[in-house]
N, C-alpha and C positions, 0 to 999 in steps of 0.2 A: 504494500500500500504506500503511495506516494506522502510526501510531508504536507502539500497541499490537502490531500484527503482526511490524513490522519487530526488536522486540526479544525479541519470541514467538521469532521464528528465532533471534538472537544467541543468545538463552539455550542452543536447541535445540544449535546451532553451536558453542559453549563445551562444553556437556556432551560430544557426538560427540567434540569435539579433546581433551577431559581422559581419555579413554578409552586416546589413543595409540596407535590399533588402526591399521594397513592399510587405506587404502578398500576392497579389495577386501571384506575379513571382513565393512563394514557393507554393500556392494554383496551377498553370498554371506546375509546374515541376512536384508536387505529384499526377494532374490530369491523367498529359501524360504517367507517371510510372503506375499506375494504371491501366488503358485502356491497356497499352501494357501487363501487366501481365494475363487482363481475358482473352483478343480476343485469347492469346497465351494461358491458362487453358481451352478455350471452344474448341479451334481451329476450330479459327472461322476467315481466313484469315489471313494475311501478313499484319499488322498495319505498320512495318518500312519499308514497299515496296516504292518505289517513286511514285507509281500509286496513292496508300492512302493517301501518307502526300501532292504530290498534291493538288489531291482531298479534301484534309483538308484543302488547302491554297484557294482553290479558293471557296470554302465555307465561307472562313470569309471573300468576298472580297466585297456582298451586305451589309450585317451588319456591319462593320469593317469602310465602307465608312461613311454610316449614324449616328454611333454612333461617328465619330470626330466631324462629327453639333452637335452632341445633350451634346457632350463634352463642347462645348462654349457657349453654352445657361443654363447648370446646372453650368458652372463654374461663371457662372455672377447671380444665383440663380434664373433661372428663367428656364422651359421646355419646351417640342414639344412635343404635344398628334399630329401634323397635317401628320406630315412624311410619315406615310404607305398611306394615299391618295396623299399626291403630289406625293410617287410615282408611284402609280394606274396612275395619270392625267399625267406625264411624258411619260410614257409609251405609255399610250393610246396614247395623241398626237402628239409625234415623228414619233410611227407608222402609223399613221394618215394621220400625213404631208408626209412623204418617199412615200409611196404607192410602197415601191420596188425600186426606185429611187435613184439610189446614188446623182442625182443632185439636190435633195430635201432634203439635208441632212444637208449642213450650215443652210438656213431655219427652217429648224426642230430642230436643236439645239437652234437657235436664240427667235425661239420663248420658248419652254421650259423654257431655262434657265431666260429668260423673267418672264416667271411665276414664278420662283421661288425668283427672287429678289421681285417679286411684295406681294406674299404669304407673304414672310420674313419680307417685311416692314411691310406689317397691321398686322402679329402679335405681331411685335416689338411697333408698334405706338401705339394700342390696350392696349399694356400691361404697357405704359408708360405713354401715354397722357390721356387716359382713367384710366388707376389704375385695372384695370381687372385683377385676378389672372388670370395668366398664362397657368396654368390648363387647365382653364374654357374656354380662349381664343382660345388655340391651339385645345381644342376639338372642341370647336365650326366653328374653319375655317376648321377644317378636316371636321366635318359635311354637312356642304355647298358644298365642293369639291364631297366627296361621295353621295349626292341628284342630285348634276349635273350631274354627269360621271352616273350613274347608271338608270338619266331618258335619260341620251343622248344614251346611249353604254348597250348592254345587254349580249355582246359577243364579242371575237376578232374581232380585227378592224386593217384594213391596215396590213401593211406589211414592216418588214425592209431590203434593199437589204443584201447582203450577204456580200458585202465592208465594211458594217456599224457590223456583227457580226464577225469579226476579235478580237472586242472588248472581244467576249465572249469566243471564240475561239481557238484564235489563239497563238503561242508562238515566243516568242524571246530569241532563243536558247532553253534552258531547262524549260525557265519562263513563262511562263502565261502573257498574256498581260493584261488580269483584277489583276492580282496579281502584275504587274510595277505599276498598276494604284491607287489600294492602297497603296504601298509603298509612292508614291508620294503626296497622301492624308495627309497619315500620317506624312511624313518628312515636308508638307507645313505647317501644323496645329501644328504640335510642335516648329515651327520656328515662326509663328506668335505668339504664346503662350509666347514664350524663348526670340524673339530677337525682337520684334516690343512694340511701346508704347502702340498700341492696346490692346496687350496682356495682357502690366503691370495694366493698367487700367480694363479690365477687371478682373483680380485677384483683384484687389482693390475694384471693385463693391460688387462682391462678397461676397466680406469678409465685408465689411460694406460702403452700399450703401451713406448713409448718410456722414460716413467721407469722402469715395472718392468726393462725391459733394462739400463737403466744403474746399478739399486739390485743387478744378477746375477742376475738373475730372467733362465731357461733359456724364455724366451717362447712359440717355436714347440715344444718337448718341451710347454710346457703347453696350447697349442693342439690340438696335435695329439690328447694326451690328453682333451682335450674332446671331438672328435670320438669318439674310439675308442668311450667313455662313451655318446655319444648313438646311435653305431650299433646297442651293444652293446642299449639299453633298446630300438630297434627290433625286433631280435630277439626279446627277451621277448617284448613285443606282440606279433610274429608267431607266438610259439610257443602264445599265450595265445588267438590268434585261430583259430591251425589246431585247437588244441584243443577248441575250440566247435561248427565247422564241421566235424570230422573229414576233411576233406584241403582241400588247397594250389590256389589257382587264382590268375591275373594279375593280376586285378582287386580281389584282398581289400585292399592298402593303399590303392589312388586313390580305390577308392570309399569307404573311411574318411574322407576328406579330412585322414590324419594331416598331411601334413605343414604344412599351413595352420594345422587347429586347435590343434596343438601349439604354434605360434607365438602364434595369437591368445591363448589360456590363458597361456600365458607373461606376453606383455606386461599383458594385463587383470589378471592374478598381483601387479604390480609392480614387475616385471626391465624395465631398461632396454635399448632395442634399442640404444644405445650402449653399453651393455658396461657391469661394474664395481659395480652393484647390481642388488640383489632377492634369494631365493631358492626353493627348491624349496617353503616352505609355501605362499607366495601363488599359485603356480603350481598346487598339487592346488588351494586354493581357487577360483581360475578354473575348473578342470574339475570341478567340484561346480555350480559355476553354470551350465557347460552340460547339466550331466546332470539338472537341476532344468528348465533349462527344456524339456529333450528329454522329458521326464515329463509337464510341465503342457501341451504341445505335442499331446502323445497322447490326453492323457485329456480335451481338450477337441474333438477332432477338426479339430486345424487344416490348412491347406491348406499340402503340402509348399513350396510355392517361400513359402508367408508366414513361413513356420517362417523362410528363410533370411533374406529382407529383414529381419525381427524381431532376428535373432541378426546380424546384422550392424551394424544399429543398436544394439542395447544395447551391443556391444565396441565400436564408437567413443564414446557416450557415456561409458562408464563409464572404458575409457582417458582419456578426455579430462577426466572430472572425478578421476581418479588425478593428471592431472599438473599439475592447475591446484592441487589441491589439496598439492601436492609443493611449488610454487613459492611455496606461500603458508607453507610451513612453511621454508623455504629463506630468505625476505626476512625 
């Protein structure tokens, strides 16, 4: 490489670092520039159409939900393999409970979300009181959930009335009401993260479990409360999913691959799988970048498994230049 080039980039590298941004943000802008230059080189659609970016908004509004729980369980250093089956069992059993019923509907909320405090606690208690890696724990309660739904249900089940997919549906003005509804996710989950003791103490876990215990930091109440948190955004997702689908089957969270891409969105976000940083911004911003490339994927008609090789490789790359880039700002 020439001296001219090599200082071509310094400059380039100075200006990106004077910026201060998150690699993700410039990973999430170089994504969206990209995608808009092939689909418009194949011509292969209208990417800046409002039908598309839509369509691309309310694609991130299942994953986007779920990966702010899975935000506060890896921020406290600990994760959720269980998520894609509570939302399989969400699903199933709101549509279950409604049977078409808008008057079965507080009900069907009540119990769900039931479940999901109860999920949250034993794998919070599980992983605390027990010493269980987390891993092993959240697999193992996803387990159980998917042996039950699967010897109970073998196929859609119930029915949600048509008041209850507004949720999926419907707009408020220009907006999407599943797209209000992650906004709101997300502005709660950065507020508790930013402005509550909760939050500060979870970052404390985090970063070092042992000091937080010894400064009186209640460790496992906040663990456990991570969990609960991430169960609970499971549920949304599942209710946001039965909503769409108009009833509940086995298969609606594994086939999501929630509990994976919620993980990968996380970390490509900027949360450390050590615990202790990042937050719920970088984390929708990872799920914008899957939903971009899940957009430019379609309208260029790629071949399902290259979709996955492709999305596999940019989340290592782009993890990998987050953390190199982390370390350069760190020395």
């Amino acid at each position: 490489m020439s001296v001219q080039s090599r200082a071509r980039l310094a400059r380039i590298r100075t200006f990106i670092d004077s910026l201060n941004l998150p690699a993700v943000y410039l990973i999430l802008v170089i994504t969206f520039v990209t995608a808009y230059l092939l689909t418009t080189l194949f011509g292969r659609g209208d990417f800046l159409s409002s039908s598309t970016l839509t369509n691309m908004m309310v694609r991130s509004v299942a994953l986007g939900i779920v990966a702010v729980g899975q935000t506060f369980v890896i921020l406290g250093a600990s994760i959720d393999l269980s998520v894609a089956y509570l939302i399989s069992v969400t699903a199933v059993m709101a549509s279950y409970i409604m049977q078409g019923e808008t008057s079965n509907i507080p009900l069907a909320l009540a119990v769900v979300l039931g479940i999901g405090v109860v999920v949250g606690t034993v794998n919070g208690l599980i992983v605390t009181r027990l010493k269980v890696n987390p891993l092993i724990t959240t697999l193992g309660t996803g387990l159980v959930m998917h042996g039950i739904l699967n010897a109970s249900f073998d196929n859609f089940v119930g029915a949600v009335p048509s008041s209850f997919q507004v949720l999926g549906y419907d707009n408020v003005g220009p907006v999407p009401v599943s797209v209000l509804l992650l906004a709101t996710v997300v502005l709660l989950g950065n507020f508790i993260l930013q402005r509550t003791t909760f939050g500060a103490h979870l970052y404390s876990v985090g970063g070092s479990e042992e000091t937080a215990r010894l400064s009186g930091v209640r460790t496992s109440r906040v663990i456990i409360g991570a969990h609960i948190i991430c169960s609970l955004t499971a549920v949304l997702t599942g209710l946001f999913i039965v909503s769409r689908t108009g009833a509940g089957a086995p298969w609606l969270g594994p086939d999501g691959v929630y509990d994976l891409e919620s993980i990968a969105v996380t970390v490509l976000g900027g949360t450390a799988l050590s615990g202790g940083k990042g937050g719920v911004w970088g984390t929708i911003a990872g799920v914008f970048i899957f939903a971009i490339l899940a957009t430019l994927f379609n309208q260029i008609g790629m071949d399902t498994y290259l979709r996955q090789v492709l999305r596999g490789l940019i989340i290592i790359i782009a993890v990998a230049a987050y953390q190199y880039r982390s370390k350069e700002q760190a020395a």
